[in-house]
VOPAGU-2260 file (C-alpha; in pm, 1 decimal, decimal comma):
REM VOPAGU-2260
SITE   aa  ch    i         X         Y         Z
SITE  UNK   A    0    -489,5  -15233,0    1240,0
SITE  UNK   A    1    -325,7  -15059,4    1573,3
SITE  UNK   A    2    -527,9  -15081,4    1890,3
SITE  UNK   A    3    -355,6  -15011,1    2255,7
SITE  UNK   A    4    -427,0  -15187,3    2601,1
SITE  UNK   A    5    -275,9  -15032,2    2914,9
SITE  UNK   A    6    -101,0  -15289,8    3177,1
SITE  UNK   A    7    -165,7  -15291,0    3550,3
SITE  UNK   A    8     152,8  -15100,9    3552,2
SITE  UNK   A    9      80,5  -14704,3    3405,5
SITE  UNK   A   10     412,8  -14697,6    3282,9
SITE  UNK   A   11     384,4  -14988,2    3047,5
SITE  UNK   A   12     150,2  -15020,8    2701,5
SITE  UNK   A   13      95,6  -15321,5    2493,1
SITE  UNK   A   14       2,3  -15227,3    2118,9
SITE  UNK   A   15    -132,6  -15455,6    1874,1
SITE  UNK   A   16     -24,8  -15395,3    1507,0
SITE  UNK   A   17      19,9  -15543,4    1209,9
SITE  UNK   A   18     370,2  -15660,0    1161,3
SITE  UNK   A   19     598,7  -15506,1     992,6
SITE  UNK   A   20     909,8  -15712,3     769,5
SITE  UNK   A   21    1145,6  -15379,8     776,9
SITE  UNK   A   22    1160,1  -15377,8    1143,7
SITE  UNK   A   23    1024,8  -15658,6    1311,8
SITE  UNK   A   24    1174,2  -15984,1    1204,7
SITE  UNK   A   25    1463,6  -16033,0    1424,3
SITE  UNK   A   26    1245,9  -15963,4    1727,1
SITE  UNK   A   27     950,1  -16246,4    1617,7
SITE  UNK   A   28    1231,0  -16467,5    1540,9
SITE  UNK   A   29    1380,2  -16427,3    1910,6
SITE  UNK   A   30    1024,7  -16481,9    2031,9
SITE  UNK   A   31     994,2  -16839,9    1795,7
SITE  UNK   A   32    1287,9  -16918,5    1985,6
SITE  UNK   A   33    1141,7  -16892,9    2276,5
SITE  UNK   A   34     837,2  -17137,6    2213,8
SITE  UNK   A   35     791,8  -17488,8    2177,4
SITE  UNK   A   36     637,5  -17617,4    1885,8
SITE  UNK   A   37     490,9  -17964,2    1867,2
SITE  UNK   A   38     442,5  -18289,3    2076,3
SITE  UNK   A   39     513,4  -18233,5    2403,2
SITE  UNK   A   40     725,9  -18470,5    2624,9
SITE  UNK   A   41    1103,9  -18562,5    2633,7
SITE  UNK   A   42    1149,0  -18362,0    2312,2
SITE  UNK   A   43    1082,4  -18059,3    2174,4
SITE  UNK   A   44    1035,0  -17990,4    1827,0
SITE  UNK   A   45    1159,5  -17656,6    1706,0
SITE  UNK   A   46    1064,4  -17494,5    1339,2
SITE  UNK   A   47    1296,3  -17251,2    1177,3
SITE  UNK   A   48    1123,2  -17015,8     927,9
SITE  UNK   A   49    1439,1  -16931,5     743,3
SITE  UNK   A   50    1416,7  -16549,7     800,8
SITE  UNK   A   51    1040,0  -16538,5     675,4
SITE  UNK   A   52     787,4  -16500,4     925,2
SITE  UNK   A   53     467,6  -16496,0     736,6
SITE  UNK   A   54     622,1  -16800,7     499,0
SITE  UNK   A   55     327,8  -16996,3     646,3
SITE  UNK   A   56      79,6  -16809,3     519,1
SITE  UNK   A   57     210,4  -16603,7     259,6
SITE  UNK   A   58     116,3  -16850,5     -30,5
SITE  UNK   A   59    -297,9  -16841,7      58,3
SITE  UNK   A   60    -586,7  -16620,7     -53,9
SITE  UNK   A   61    -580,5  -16372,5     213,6
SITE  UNK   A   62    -369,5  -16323,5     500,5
SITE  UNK   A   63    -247,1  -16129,0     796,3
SITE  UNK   A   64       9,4  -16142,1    1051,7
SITE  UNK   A   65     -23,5  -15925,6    1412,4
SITE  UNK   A   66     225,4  -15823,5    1692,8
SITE  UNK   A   67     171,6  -15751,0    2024,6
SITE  UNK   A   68     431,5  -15479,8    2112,0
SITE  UNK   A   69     500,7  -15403,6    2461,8
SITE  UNK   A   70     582,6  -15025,9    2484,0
SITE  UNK   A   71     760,9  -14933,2    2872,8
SITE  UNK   A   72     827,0  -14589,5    2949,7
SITE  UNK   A   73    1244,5  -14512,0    2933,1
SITE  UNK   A   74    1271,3  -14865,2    2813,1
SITE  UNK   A   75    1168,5  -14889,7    2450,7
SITE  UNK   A   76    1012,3  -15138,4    2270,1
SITE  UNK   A   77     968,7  -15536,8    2277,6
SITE  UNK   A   78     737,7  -15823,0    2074,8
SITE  UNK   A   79     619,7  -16052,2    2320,2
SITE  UNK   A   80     322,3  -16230,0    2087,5
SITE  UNK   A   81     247,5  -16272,0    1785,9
SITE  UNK   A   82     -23,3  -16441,6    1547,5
SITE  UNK   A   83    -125,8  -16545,2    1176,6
SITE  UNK   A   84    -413,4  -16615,2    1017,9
SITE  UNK   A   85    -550,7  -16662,7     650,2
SITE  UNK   A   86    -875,2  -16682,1     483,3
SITE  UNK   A   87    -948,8  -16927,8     155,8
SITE  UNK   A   88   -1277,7  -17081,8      -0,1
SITE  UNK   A   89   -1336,1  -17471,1      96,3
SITE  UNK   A   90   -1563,7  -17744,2      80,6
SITE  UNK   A   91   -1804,1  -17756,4     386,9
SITE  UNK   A   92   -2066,9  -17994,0     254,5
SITE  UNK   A   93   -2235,9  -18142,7     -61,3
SITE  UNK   A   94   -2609,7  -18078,8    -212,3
SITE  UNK   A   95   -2776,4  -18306,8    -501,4
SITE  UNK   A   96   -2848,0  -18143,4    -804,2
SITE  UNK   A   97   -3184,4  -18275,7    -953,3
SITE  UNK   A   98   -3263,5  -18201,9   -1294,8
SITE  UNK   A   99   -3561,6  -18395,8   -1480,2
SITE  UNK   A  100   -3461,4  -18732,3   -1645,4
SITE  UNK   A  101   -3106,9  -18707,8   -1497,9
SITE  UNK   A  102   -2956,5  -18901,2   -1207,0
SITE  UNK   A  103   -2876,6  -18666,9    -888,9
SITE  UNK   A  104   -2517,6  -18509,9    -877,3
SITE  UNK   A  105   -2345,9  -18413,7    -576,3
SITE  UNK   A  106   -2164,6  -18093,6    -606,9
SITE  UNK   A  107   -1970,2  -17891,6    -311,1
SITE  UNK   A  108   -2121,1  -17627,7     -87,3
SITE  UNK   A  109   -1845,4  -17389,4     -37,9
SITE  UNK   A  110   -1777,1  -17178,6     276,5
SITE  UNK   A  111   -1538,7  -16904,7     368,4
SITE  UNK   A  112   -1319,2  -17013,7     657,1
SITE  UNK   A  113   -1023,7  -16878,0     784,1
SITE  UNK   A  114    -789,3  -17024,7     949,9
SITE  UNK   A  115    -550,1  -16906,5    1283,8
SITE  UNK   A  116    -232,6  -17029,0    1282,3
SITE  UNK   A  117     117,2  -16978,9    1451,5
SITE  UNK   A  118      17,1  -16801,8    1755,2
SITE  UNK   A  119     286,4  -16740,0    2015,3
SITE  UNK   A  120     337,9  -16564,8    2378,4
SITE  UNK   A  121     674,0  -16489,0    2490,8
SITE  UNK   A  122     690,4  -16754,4    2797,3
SITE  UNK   A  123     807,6  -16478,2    3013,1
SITE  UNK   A  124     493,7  -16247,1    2930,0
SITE  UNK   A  125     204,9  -16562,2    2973,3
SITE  UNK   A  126     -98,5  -16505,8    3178,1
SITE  UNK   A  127    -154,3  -16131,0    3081,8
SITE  UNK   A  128    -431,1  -16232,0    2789,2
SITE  UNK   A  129    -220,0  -16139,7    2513,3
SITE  UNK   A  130    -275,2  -16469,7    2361,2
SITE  UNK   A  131    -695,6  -16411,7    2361,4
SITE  UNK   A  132    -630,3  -16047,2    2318,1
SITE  UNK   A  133    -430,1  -16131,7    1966,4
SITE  UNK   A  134    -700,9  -16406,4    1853,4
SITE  UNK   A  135    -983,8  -16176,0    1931,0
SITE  UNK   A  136    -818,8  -15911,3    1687,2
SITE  UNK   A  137    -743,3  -16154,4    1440,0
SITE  UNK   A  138   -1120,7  -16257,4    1427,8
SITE  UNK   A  139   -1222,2  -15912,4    1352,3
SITE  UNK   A  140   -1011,7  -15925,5    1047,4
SITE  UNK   A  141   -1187,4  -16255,3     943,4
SITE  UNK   A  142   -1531,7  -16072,4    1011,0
SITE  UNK   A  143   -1389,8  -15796,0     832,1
SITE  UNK   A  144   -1312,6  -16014,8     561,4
SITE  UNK   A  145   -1641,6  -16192,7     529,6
SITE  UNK   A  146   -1480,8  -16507,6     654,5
SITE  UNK   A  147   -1795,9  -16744,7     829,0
SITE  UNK   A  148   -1613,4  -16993,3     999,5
SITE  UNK   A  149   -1267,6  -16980,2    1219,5
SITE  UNK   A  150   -1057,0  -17303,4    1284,9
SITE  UNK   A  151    -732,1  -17384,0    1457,4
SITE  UNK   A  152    -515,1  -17659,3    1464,1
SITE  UNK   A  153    -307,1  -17796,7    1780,1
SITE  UNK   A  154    -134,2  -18082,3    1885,3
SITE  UNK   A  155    -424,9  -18277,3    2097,6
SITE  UNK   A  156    -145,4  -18287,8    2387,4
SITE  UNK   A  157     -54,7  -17961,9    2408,7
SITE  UNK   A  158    -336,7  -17854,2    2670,8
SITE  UNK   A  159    -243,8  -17468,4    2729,1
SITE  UNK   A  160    -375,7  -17447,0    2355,1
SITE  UNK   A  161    -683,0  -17615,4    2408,3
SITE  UNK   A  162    -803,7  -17468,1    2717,8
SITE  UNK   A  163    -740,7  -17103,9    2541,5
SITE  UNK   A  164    -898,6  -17186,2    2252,3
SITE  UNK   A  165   -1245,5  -17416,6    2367,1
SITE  UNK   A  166   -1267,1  -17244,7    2681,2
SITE  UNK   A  167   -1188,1  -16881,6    2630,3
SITE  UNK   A  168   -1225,4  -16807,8    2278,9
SITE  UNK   A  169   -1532,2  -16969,7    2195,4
SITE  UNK   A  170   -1413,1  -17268,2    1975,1
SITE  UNK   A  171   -1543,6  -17620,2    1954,4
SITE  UNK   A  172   -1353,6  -17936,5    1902,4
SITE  UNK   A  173   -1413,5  -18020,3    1547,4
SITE  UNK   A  174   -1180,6  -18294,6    1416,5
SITE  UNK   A  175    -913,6  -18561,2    1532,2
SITE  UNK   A  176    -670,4  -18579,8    1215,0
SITE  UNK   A  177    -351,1  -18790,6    1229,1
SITE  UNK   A  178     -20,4  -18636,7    1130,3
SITE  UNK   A  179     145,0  -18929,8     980,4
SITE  UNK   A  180     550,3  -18844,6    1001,6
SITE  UNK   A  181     805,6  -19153,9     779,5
SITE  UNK   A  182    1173,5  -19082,8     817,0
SITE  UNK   A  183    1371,9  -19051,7     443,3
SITE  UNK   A  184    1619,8  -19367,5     440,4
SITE  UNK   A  185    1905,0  -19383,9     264,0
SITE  UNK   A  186    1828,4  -19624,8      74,2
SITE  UNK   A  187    1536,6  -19628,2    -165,0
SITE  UNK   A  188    1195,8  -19777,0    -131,8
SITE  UNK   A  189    1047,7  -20054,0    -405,2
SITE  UNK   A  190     785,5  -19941,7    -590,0
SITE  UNK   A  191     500,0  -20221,3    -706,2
SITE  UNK   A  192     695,8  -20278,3   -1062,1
SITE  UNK   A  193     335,3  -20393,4   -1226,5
SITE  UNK   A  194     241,0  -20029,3   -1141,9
SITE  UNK   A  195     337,2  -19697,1   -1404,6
SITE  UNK   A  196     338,7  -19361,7   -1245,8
SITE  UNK   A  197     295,8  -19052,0   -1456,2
SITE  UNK   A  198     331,4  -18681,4   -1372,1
SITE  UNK   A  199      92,1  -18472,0   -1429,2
SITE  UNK   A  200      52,8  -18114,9   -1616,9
SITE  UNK   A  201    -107,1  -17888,8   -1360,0
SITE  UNK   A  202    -431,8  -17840,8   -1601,1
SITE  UNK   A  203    -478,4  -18209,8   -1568,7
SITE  UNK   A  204    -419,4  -18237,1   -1235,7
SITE  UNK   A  205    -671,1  -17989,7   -1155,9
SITE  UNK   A  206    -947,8  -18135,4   -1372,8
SITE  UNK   A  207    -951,1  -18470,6   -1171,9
SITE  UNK   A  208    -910,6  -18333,0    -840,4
SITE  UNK   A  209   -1211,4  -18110,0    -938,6
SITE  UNK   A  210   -1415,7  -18415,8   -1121,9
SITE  UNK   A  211   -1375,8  -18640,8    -839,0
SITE  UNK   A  212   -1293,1  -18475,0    -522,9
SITE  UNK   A  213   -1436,4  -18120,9    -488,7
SITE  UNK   A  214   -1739,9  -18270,6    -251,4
SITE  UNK   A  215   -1419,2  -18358,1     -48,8
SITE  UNK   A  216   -1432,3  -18187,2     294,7
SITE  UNK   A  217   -1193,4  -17858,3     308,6
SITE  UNK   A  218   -1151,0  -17912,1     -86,1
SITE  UNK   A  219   -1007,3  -17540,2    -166,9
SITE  UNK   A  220   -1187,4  -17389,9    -425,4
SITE  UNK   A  221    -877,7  -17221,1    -552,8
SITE  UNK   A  222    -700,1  -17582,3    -631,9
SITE  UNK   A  223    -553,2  -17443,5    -946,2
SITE  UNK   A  224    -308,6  -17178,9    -755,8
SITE  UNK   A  225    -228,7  -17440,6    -575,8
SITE  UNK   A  226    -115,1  -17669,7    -831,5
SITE  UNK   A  227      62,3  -17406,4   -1020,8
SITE  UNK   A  228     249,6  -17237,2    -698,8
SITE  UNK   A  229     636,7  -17320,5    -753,8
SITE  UNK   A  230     649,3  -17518,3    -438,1
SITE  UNK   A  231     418,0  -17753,2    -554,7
SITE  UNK   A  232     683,0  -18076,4    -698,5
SITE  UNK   A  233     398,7  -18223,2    -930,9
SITE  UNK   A  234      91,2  -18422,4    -877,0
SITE  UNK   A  235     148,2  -18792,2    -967,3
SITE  UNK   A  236     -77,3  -19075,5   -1114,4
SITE  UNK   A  237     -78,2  -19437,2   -1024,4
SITE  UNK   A  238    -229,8  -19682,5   -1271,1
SITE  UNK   A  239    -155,8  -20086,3   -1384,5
SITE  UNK   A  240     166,9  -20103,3   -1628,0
SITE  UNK   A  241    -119,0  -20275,3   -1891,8
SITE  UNK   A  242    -407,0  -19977,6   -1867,5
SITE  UNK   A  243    -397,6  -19804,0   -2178,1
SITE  UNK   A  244    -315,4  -19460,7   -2052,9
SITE  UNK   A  245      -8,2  -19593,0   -1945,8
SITE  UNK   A  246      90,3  -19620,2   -2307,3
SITE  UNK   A  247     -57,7  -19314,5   -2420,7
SITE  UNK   A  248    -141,7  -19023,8   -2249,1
SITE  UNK   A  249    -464,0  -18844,8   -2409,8
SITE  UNK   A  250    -513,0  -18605,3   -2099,9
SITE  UNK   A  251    -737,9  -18621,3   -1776,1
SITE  UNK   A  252   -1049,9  -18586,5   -1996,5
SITE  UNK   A  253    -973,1  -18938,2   -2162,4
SITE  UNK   A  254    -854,7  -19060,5   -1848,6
SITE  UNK   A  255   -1191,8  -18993,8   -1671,4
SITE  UNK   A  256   -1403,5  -19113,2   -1942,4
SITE  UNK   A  257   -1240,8  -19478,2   -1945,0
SITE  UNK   A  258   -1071,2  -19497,7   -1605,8
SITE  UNK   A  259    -888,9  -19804,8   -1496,1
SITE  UNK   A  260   -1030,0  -20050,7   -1229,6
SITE  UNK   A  261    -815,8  -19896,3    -967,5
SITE  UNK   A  262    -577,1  -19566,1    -967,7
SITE  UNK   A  263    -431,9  -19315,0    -697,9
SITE  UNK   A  264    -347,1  -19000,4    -716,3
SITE  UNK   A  265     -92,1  -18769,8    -498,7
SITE  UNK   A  266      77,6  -18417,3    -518,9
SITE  UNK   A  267     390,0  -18323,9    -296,9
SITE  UNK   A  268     472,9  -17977,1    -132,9
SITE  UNK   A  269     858,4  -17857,4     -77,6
SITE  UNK   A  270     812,2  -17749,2     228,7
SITE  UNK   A  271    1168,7  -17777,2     258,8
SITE  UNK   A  272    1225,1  -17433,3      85,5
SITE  UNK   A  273    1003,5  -17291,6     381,6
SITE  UNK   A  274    1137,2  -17379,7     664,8
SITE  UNK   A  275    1334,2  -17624,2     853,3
SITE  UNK   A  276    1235,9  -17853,2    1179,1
SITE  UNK   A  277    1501,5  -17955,1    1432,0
SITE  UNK   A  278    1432,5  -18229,8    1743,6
SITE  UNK   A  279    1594,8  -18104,2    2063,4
SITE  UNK   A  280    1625,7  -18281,1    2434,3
SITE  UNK   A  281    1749,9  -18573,8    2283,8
SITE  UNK   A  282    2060,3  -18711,8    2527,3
SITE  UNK   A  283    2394,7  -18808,0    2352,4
SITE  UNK   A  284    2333,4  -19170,0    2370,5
SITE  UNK   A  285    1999,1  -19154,9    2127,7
SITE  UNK   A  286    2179,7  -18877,7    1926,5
SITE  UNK   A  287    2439,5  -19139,5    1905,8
SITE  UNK   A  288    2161,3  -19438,0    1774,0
SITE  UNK   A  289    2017,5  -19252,5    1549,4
SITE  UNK   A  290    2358,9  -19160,3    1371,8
SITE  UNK   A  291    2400,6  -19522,6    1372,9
SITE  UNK   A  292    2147,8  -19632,3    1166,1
SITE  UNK   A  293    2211,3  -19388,4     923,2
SITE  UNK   A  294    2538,9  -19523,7     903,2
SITE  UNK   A  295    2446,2  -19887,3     882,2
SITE  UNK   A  296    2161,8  -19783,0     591,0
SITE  UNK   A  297    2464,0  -19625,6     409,0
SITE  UNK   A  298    2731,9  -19943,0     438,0
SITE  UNK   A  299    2458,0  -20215,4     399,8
SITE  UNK   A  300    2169,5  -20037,6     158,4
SITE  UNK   A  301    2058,6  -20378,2      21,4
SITE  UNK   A  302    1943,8  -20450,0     336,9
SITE  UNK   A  303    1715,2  -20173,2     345,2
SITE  UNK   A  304    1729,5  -20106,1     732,3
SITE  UNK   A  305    1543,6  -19839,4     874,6
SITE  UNK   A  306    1729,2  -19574,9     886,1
SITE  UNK   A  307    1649,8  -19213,9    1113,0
SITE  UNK   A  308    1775,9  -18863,5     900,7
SITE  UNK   A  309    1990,7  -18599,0    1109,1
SITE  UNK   A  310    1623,0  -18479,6    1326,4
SITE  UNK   A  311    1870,7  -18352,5    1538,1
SITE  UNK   A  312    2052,3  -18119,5    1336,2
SITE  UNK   A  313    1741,0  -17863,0    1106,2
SITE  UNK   A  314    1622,8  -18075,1     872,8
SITE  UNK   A  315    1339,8  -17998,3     599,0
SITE  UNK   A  316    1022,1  -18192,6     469,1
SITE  UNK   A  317     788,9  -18311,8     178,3
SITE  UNK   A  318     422,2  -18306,9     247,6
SITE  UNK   A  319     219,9  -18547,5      56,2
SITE  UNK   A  320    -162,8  -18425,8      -0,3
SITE  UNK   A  321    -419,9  -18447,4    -261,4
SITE  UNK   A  322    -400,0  -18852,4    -188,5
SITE  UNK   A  323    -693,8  -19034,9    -350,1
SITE  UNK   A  324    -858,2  -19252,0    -574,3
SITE  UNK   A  325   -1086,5  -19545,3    -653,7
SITE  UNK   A  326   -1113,5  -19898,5    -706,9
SITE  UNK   A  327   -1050,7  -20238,7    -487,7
SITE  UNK   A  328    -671,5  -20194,7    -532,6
SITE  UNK   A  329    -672,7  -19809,5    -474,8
SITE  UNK   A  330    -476,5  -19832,6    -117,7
SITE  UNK   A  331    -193,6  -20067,8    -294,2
SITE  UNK   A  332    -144,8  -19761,3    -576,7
SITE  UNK   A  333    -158,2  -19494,2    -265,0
SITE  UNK   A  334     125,6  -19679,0     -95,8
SITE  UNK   A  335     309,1  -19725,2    -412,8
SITE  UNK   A  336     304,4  -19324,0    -474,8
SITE  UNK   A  337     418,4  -19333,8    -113,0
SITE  UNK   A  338     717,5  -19503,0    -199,8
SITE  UNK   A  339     799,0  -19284,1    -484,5
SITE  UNK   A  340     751,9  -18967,2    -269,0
SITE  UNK   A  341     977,8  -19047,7     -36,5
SITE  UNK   A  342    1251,1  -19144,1    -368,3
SITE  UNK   A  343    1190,5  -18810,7    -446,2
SITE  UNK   A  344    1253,8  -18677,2    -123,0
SITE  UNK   A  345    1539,9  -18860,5     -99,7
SITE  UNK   A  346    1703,8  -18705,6    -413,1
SITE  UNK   A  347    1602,4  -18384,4    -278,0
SITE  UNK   A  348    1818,2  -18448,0      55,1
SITE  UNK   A  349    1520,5  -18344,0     268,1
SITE  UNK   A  350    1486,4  -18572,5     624,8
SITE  UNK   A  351    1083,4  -18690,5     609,0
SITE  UNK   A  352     772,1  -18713,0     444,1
SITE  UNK   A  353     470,5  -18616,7     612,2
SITE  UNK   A  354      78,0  -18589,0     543,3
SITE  UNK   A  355    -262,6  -18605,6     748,4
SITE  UNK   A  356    -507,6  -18773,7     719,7
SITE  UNK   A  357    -838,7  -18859,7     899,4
SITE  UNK   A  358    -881,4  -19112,5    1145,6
SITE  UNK   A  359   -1126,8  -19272,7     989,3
SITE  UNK   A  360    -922,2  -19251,1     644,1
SITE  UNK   A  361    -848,7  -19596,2     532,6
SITE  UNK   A  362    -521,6  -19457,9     410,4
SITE  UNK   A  363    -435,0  -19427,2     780,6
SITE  UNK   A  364    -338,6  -19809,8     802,2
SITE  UNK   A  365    -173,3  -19854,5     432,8
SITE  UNK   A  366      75,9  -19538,7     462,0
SITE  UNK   A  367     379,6  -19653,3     611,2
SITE  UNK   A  368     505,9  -19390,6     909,6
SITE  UNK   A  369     705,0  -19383,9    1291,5
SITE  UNK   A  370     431,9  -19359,0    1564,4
SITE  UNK   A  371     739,2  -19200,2    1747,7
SITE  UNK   A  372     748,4  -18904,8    1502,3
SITE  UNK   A  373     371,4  -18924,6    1443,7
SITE  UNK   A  374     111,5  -18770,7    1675,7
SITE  UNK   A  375    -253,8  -18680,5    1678,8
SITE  UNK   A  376    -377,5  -18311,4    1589,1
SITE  UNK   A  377    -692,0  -18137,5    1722,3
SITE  UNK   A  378    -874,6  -17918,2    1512,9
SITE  UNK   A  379   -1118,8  -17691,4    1671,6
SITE  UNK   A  380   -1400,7  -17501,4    1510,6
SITE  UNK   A  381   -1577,9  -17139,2    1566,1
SITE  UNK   A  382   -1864,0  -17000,1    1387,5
SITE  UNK   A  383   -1816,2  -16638,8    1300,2
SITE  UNK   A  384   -2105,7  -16564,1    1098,5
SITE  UNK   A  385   -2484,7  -16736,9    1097,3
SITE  UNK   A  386   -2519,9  -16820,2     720,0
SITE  UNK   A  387   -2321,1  -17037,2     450,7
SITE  UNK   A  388   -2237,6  -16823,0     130,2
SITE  UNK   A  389   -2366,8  -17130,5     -86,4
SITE  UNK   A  390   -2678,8  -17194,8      69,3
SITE  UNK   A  391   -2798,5  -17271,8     386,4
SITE  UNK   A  392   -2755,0  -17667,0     486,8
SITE  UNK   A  393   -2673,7  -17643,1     862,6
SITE  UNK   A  394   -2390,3  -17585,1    1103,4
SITE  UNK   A  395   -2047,7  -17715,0     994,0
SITE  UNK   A  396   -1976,3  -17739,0    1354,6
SITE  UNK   A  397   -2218,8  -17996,1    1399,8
SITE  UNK   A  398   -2118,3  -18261,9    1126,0
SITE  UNK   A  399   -2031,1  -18586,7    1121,5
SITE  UNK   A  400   -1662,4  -18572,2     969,1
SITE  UNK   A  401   -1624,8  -18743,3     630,9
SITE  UNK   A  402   -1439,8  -19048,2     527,5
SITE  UNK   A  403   -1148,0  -18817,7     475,0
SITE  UNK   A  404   -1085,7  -18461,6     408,9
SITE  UNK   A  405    -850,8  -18252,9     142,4
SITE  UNK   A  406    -517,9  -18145,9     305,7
SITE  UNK   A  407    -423,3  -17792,7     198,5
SITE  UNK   A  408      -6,7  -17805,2     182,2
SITE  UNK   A  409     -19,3  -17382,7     254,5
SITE  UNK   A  410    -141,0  -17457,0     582,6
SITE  UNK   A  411     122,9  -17739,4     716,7
């Protein structure tokens, strides 16, 4: 995909291409480093994609990453923009199925939607529509692709991003998601000792997500690669230290046919291994607390103070998604797994856990997390194509959002 434009000045020609890892690496990195990502404010959070560009995309269905090269006359060559995007399967809605003599069963409506991510202007080369130039050529590709639906995701602050994408690109605000952000102490966290976690096998894992949360919205209807993908750390089960699976495990079949009164369950991403965040615009007196507490946490860990990781120095994260489950004492196992996610970040040196959740999620009030490293994300909606694959049940766009909503880890 190559297509020119021609700038006010003769002289000077800005292609768009798709990129290319041989030769154009070091130049997207420089423009990265250019670009804020994240809240903005006093800080500035900055991501590091450990010499991979396309990292954030590279694990889904379908992807693509563009360049916009600026070509001058007798001056060579220079990226000033760049932008990725990716196209899966996911859960849009739910239908009954009514068969004679049985009770109605909801199962998914799937949709293509793709998804734009990672889009970035060199600041000095802003206001010359290479941002709605690059997203406009990046929805061909989803057309191309036979993608219906195109959605974004910003941080609800960062008002540049909204304005291009509701009022120049054609996009709707669709949903208010919380990014919930906990620091990794150095000590570790109790876990509810009347509780037994077990770790699942991928093929069990998969059947209960699929039993009991594929009518989830944004379920992905290729769950199974994403259980099996080596940055996946397991998918863990929460049930009481007397239910009988926690003295024998029989599988996910036996599980779902006599489940306990209450369970959770949880998977964890390494996003570690893909890149690594770093806080900057801190002054040296808050650089100074924060190595404080980490210090304190490490003399006096009975104590268990809360303690902030090096945010100032690159630092890496676990994402928690797939959380869910049933019964009256469902959000007490959630918060449990929470506990031993953040153990197992801990062992795995990595600085915080992190997951998202909706804001009408009760999971929202039960999973512990900073407000100061927490913020609210804006997800904003396009329609790209005027029928669902699945059958026709309306416009996504104008739902009412669910309960809560599957988290897909590639994405993050």
């Amino acid at each position: 995909m190559v297509a020119t434009e021609t700038g006010g000045d003769a002289a000077m020609v800005i292609i768009f291409r798709e990129y290319n890892p041989k030769t154009d690496t070091h130049k997207v990195e420089q423009v990265e480093r250019s670009c804020e990502v994240g809240p903005s404010g006093e800080y500035s959070l900055h991501a590091d994609l450990l010499g991979d560009p396309i990292c954030r995309v590279r694990n889904s269905p379908a992807y693509l990453m563009l360049v916009a090269e600026m070509v001058v006359s007798g001056s060579g060559t220079e990226i000033v923009g760049m932008i990725r995007g990716c196209i899966k399967t996911v859960t849009c809605a739910r239908k009954l199925c009514r068969k004679p003599n049985f009770v109605a069963e909801p199962f998914p409506v799937f949709t293509k939607l793709a998804y734009i991510l990672g889009l970035r202007v060199s600041p000095s080369h802003r206001r010359m529509k290479i941002g709605l130039k690059l997203v406009g050529r990046m929805e061909d590709w989803f057309k191309d692709n036979g993608a219906e639906y195109s959605y974004i995701a910003t941080d609800a602050t960062n008002k540049p991003s909204v304005n291009l994408f509701t009022g120049k690109c054609g996009y709707s605000k669709f949903r208010n998601p919380s990014i919930l952000v906990h620091p990794v102490f150095n000590h570790r966290l109790r876990i509810n000792r009347q509780l037994t976690i077990i770790k699942l096998s991928p093929a069990d894992a998969e059947t209960i997500y699929r039993r009991r949360f594929s009518t989830t919205e944004f379920f992905p209807r290729d769950i199974d690669s994403v259980l099996k993908n080596n940055l996946n750390l397991g998918t863990f089960l929460a049930i009481p230290k007397d239910c009988m699976h926690a003295v024998l495990w029989a599988g996910s079949e036996c599980f779902l046919s006599y489940p306990p009164e209450s369970w959770a369950i949880m998977s964890v991403w390494n996003s570690n291994d893909v890149f690594k965040l770093e806080v900057k615009g801190a002054s040296r007196l808050r650089k100074g607390f924060v190595k404080t507490t980490r210090v304190l946490d490490r003399i006096f860990p009975f104590l268990n103070l809360p303690s902030l990781p090096k945010i100032f120095n690159p630092f890496g994260l676990h994402l928690l998604y797939g959380l869910g489950g049933e019964g009256p004492s469902y959000l007490k196992f959630a918060k449990a797994l929470f506990g031993y996610a953040h153990n197992l970040a801990k062992e795995s040196k990595c600085g915080v856990v992190a997951t998202e959740v909706s804001n009408e999620d009760p999971l929202k009030s039960v999973i512990p997390h900073w407000k100061v490293l927490s913020f609210a994300d804006l997800w904003c909606i396009k329609r790209l194509d005027e029928d669902y694959s699945d059958g026709f049940i309306g416009d996504w766009r104008k739902s009412e959002p669910d309960l809560s909503f599957f988290l897909d880890p590639r994405e993050f």
